[in-house]
C-alpha atoms as a printed R data frame, in Angstrom:
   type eleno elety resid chain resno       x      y       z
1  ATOM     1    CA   UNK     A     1   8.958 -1.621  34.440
2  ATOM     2    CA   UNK     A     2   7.388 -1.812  31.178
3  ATOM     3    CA   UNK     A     3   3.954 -3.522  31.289
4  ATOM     4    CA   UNK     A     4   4.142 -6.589  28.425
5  ATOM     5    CA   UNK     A     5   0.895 -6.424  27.127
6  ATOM     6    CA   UNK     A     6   1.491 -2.783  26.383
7  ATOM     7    CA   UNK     A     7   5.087 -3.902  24.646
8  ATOM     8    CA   UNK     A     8   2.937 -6.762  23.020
9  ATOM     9    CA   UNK     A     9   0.416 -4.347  21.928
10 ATOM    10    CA   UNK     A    10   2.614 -2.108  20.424
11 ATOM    11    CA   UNK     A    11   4.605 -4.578  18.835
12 ATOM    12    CA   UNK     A    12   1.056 -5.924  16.869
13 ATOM    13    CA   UNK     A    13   0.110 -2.596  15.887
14 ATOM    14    CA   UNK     A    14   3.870 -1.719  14.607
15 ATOM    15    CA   UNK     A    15   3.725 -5.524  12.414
16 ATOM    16    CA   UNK     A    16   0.396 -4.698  11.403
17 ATOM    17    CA   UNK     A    17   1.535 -0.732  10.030
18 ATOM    18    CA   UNK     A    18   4.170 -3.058   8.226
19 ATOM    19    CA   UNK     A    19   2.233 -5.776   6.775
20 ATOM    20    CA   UNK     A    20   0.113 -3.191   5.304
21 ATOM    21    CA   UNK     A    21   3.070 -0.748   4.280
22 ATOM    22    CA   UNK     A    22   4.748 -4.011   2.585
23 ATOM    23    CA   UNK     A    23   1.206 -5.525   0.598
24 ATOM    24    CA   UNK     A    24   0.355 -1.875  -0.758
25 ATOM    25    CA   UNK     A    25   4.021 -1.059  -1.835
26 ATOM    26    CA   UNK     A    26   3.918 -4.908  -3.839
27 ATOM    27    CA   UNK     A    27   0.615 -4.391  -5.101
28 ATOM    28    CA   UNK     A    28   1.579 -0.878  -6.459
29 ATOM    29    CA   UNK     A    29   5.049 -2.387  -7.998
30 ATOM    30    CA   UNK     A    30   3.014 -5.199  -9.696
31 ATOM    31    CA   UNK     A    31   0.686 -2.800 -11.157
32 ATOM    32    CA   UNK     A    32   2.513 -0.868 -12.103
33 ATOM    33    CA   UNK     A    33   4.407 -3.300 -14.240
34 ATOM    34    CA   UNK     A    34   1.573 -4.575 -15.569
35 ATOM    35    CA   UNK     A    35   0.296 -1.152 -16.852
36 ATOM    36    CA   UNK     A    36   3.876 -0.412 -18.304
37 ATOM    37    CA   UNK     A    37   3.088 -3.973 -20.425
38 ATOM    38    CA   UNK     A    38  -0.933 -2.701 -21.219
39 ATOM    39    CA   UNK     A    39   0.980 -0.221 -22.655
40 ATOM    40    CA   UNK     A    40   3.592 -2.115 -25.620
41 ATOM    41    CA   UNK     A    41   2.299 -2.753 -29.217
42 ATOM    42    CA   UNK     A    42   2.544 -6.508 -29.004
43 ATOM    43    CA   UNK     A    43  -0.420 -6.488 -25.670
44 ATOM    44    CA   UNK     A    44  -2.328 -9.340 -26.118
45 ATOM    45    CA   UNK     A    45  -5.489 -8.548 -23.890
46 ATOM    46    CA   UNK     A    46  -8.354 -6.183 -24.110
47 ATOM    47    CA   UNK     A    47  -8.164 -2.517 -23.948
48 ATOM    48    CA   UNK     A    48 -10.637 -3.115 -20.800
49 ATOM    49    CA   UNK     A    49  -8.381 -5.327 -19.216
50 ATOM    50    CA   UNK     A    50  -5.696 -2.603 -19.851
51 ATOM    51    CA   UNK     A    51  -7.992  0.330 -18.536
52 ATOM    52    CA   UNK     A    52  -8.602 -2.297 -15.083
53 ATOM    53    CA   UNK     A    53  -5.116 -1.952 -14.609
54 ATOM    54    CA   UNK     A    54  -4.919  1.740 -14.302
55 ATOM    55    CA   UNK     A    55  -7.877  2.310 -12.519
56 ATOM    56    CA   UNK     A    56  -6.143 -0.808  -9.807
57 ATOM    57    CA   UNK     A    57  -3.284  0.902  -9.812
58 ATOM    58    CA   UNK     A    58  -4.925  4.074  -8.973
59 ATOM    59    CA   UNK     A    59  -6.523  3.075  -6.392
60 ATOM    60    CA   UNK     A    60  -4.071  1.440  -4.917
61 ATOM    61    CA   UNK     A    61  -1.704  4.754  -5.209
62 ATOM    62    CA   UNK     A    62  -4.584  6.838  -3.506
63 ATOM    63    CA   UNK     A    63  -4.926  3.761  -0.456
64 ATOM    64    CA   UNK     A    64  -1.274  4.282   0.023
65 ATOM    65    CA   UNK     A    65  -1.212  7.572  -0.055
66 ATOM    66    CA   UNK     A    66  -3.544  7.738   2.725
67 ATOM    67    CA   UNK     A    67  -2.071  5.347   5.008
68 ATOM    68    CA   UNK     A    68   1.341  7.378   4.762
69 ATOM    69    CA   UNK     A    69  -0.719  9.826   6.221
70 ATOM    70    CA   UNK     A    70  -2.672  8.217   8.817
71 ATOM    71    CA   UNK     A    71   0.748  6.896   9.471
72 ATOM    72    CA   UNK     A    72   1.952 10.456   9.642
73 ATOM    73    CA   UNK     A    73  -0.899 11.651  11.847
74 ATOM    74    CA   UNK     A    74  -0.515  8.486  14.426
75 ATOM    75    CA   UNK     A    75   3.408  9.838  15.100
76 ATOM    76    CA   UNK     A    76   2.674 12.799  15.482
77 ATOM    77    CA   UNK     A    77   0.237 12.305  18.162
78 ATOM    78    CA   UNK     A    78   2.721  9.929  19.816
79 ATOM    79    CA   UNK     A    79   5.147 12.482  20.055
80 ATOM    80    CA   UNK     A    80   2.621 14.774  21.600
């Protein structure tokens, strides 16, 4: 029989993978928007404000980009 503090342990760490999946993949969309709209002649903010954008949305492309890959790296060493 399967122990349920193990099932409720993985089921925490499996919500938690997804919050954080979900919040990156949002944040990324929204930036990304918003740097599309830095971008139009009629941009009504600064050209720092603009340049925060890119360098947000950068890092939040490089954050997600490493938790696909710790992501990666924890299945694989399930399957192991």
């Amino acid at each position: 029989m399967i122990n349920n503090n193990k099932v409720e342990e993985v089921r925490k760490e499996l919500n938690r993978d997804l919050d954080l999946g979900l919040a990156l993949s949002k944040a990324e969309g929204n930036l990304n928007f918003l740097a599309g709209e830095s971008q139009q002649e009629n941009w009504q903010s600064s050209m720092t404000q603009g340049m925060s954008i890119l360098d947000a949305l950068e890092a939040v492309q490089v954050a997600r980009k490493a938790w696909q890959e710790i992501i990666t790296e924890k299945r694989a060493n399930k399957s192991k």
